[in-house]
PLY file of the C-alpha trace (Angstrom):
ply
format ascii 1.0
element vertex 276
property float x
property float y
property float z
element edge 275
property int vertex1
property int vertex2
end_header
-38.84 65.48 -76.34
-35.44 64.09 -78.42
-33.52 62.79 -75.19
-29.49 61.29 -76.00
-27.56 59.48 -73.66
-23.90 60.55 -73.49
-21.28 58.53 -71.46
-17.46 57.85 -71.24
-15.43 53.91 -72.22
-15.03 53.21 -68.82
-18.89 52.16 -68.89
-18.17 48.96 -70.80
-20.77 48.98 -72.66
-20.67 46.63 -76.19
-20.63 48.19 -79.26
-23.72 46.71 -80.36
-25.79 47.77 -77.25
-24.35 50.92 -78.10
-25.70 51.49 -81.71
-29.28 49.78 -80.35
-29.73 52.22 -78.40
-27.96 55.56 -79.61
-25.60 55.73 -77.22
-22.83 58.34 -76.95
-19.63 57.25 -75.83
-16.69 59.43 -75.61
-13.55 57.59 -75.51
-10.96 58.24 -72.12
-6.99 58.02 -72.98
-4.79 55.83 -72.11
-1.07 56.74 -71.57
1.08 53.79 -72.87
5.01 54.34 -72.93
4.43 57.68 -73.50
1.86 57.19 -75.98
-1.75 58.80 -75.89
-3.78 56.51 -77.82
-7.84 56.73 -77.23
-9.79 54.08 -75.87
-10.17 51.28 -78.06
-7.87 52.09 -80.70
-4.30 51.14 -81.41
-4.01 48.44 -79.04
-6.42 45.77 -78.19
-7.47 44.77 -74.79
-6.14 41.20 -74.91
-2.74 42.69 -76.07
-2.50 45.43 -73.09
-3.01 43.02 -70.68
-0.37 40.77 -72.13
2.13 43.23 -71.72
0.95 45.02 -69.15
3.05 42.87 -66.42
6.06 43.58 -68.35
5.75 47.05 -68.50
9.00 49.19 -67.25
7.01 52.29 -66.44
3.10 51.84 -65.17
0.38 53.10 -68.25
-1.51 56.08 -67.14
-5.01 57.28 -67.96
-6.29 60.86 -69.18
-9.94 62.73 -69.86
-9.93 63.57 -73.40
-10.19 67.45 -73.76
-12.87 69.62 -73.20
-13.60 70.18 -77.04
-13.92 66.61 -77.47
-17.27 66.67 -75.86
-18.58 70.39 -76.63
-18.23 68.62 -80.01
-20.20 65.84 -79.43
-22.49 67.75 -77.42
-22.69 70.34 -80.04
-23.36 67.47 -82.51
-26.37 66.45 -81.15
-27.89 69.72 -80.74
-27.70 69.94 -84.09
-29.79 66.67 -84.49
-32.82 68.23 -83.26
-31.97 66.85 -79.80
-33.74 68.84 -76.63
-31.81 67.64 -73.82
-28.64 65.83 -72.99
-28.19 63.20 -70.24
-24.51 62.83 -69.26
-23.47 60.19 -67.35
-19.81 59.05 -66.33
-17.38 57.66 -63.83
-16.87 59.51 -60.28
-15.49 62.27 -60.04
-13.47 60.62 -56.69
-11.40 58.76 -59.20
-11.40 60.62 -62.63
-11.33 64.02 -64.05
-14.10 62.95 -66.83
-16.86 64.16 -64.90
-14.94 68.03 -64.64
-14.44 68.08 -68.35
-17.70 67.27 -69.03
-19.23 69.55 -66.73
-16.81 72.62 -67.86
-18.32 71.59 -71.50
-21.83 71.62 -70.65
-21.69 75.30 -69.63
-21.58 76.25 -73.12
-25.22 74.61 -73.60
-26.83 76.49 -71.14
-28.91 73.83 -69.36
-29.66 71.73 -72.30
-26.91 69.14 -70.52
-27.62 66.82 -67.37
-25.04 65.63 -65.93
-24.97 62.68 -63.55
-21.76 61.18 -61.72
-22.20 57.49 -61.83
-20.53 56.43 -58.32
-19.11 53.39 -60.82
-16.86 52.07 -63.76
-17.66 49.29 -65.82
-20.92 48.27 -66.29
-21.69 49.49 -62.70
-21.86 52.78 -64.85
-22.73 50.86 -67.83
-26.04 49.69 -66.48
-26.96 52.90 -65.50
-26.82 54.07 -68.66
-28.67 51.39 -70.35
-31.07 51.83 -68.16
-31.48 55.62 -69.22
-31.13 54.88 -72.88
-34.06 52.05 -72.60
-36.22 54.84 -71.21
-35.34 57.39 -73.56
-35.92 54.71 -76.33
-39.67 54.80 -74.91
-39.94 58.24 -75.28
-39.96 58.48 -70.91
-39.67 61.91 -69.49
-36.76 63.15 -69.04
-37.44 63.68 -65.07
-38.64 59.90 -65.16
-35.11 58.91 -67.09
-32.93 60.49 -64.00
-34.99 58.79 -61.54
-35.03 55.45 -62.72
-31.05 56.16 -63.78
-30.29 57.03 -59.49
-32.84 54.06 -58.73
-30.13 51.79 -60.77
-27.56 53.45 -59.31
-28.74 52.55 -55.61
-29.20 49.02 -56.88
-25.88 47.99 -58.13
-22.70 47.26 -57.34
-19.28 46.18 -58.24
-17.04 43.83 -56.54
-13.48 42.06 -57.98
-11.01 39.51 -56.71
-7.58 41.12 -57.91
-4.89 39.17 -58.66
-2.35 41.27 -57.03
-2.61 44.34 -55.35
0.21 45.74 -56.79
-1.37 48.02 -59.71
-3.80 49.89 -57.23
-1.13 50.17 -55.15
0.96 51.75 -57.97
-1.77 53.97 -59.12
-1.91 55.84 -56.10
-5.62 56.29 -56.17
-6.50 54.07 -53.04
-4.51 55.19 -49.72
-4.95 51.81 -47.59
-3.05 49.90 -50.95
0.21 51.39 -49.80
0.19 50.47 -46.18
-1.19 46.92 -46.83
1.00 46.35 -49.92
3.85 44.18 -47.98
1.22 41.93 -46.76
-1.13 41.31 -49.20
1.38 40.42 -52.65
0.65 36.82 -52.36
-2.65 36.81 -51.38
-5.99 38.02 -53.51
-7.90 41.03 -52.37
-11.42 41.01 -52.88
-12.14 45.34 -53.38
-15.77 46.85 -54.04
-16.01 50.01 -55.59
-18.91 51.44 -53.61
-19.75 55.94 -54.18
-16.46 56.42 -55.93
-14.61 54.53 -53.33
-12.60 51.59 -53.58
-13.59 49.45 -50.33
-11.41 46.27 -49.20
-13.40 43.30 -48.52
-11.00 40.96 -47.37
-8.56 38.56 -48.83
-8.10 35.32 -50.16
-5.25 32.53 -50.65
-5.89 31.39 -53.41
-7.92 32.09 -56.73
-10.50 28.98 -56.20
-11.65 30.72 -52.31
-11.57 34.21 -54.01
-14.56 33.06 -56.47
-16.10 31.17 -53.50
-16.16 34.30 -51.87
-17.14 36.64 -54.88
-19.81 34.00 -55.30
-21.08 33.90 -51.83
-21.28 38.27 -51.84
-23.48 37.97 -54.98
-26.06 35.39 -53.75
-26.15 37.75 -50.27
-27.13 40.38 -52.82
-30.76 38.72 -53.58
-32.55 38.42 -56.77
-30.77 40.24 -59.69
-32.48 42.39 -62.51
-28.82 42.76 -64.34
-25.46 41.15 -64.32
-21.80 40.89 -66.10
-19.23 38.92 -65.34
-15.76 41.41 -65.85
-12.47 40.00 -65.84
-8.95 41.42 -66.86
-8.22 39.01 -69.99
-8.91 35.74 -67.90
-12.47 35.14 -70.04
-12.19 31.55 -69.50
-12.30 31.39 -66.10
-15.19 34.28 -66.07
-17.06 31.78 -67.94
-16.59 29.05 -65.49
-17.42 31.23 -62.92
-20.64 32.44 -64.73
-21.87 28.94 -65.62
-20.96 27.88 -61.48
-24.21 30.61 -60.68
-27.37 29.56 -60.04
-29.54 32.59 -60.75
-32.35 34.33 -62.48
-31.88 37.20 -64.98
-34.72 39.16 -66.59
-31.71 39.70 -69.66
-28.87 38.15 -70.33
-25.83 38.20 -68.55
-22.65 39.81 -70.07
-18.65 38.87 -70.45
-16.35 41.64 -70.43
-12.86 42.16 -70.69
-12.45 45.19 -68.74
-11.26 48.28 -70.60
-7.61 49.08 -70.56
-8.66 52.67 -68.75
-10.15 50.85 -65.65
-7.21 47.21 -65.97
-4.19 49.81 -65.68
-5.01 50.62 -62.02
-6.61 46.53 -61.59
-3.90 44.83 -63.24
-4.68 41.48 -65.71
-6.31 38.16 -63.89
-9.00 40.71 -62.24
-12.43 38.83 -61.89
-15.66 39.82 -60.20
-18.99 41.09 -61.01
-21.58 44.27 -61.94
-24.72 43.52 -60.54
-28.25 45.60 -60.18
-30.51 44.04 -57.64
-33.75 43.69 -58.71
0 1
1 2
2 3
3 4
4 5
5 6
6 7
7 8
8 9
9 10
10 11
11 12
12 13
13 14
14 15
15 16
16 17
17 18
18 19
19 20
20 21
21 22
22 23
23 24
24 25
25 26
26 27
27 28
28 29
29 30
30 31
31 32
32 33
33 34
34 35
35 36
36 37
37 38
38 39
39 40
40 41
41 42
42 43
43 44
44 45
45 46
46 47
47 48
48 49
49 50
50 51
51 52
52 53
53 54
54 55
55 56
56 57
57 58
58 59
59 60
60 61
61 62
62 63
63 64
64 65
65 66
66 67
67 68
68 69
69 70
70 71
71 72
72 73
73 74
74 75
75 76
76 77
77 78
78 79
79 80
80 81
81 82
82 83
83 84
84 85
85 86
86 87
87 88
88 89
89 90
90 91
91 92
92 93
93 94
94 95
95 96
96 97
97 98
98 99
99 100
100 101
101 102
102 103
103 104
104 105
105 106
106 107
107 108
108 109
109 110
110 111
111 112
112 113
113 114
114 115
115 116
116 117
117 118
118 119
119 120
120 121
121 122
122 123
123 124
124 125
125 126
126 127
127 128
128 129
129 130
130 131
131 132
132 133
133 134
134 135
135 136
136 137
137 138
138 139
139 140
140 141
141 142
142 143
143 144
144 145
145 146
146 147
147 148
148 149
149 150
150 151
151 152
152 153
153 154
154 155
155 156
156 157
157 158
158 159
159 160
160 161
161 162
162 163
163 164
164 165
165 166
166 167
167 168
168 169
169 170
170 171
171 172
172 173
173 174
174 175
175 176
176 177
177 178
178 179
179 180
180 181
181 182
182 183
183 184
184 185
185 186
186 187
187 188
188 189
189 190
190 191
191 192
192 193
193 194
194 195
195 196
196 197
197 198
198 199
199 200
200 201
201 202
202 203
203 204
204 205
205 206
206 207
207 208
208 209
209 210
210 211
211 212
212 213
213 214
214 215
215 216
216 217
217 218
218 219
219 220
220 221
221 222
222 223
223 224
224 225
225 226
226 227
227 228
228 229
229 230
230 231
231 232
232 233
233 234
234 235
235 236
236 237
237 238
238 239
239 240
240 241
241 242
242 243
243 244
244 245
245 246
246 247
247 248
248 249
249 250
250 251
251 252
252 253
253 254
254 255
255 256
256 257
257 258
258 259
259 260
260 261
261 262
262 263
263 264
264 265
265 266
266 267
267 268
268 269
269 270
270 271
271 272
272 273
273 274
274 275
């Protein structure tokens, strides 16, 4: 059985892990001054985030349209593909998951669909991890299971530099009443189900990677990390070379995408990790 992995940008994934392994991704919009530009294109990460603080009017974030993925759906039928596993950012937070879904029902079973519970590589790792066992020609029951099994495993946790741009969003309800207190302070957040979870706060940038430090030790032996940051990839890299732990593959770097920093804000740092 043909099996192809099809996700959305806010997994994270690079480009080259992408074309190893076949992997679909469809790219989300980002609203910028009243601009729709996809994912990716027209403005570089590094660049958003520059500007981003200077920004009169906060950058929004869209689903690209149904078509867009009945097309790439349709696509890969048409490469001799049997089945479809679809896997994307929660539906608590984004409309990707409906669009996909309201695609699917044109292929008549042929697409899974999975809601990840995660952005970044949180979601990003699930997919690999589906993609791997598609690569080995797994069954397609065996690629969901180990895909949820992942999914269990991992989690995502960030020091923000402000809380201002959640806040903004609108998309987490205790932001607005803690907003006052917490501007000059770091939040440390965990995105846990599709739910954005405060863990507490920090002074200063130096205790918040204490702290995101000690939560990832407390986590146990890791089969999978990344170190994800909001354009600050220097101090990621301290913070990755300040770890003292053992990876069956190599940890990553990654500049967030601009579809999950818009509602983070720049200086973001924390962690995707999958417990072994």
């Amino acid at each position: 059985m043909k099996v192809a992995i099809v996700t959305d940008s806010t997994c994270d994934i690079p480009a080259e892990l992408a074309a190893q392994y076949q992997i679909e991704i469809v790219p989300n919009i980002l609203i910028l001054d009243g601009v729709s530009l996809e994912d990716g294109v027209g403005i570089s990460r590094q660049e958003f985030y520059n500007r981003l603080p200077s920004l009169k009017s906060l950058p929004t974030t869209a689903a690209p349209a149904v078509g867009i993925y009945q097309s790439v759906y349709r696509r890969l039928v048409s490469q001799g593909v049997n089945k479809i596993l679809s896997i994307h950012a929660p539906s608590s937070l984004s409309g990707i998951m409906n669009v996909a879904r309201l695609a699917s029902q044109a292929f008549h079973g042929l697409v899974h669909l999975i809601d990840s519970g995660q952005v970044t590589l949180g979601l990003g790792f699930q997919v690999l991890a589906a993609a791997e066992a598609a690569a080995k020609n797994l069954p397609f029951d065996a690629i969901i299971s180990l895909v949820k099994s992942v999914q269990e495993r991992c989690r995502v946790l960030a020091m923000l530099d402000t809380l201002e741009f959640v806040h903004r969003s609108g998309r987490v309800s205790w932001a607005k009443a803690r907003l006052g207190s917490l501007l000059e302070i770091k939040p440390i957040i965990e995105l846990r189900h599709g739910k954005v979870i405060s863990l507490g706060e920090t002074r200063t940038r130096r205790k918040g990677m204490e702290r995101l430090r000690e939560l990832l030790y407390a986590m146990g032996d890791l089969e999978r990390l990344a170190i994800l940051h909001t354009n600050c990839e220097a101090e990621a890299q301290t913070f990755l070379d300040s770890l003292k732990v053992r990876l069956a593959t190599a940890p990553l770097i990654i500049n967030v995408t601009t579809i999950i920093g818009a509602h983070t804000g720049p200086n973001a740092l924390g962690f995707a990790a999958v417990t072994s």
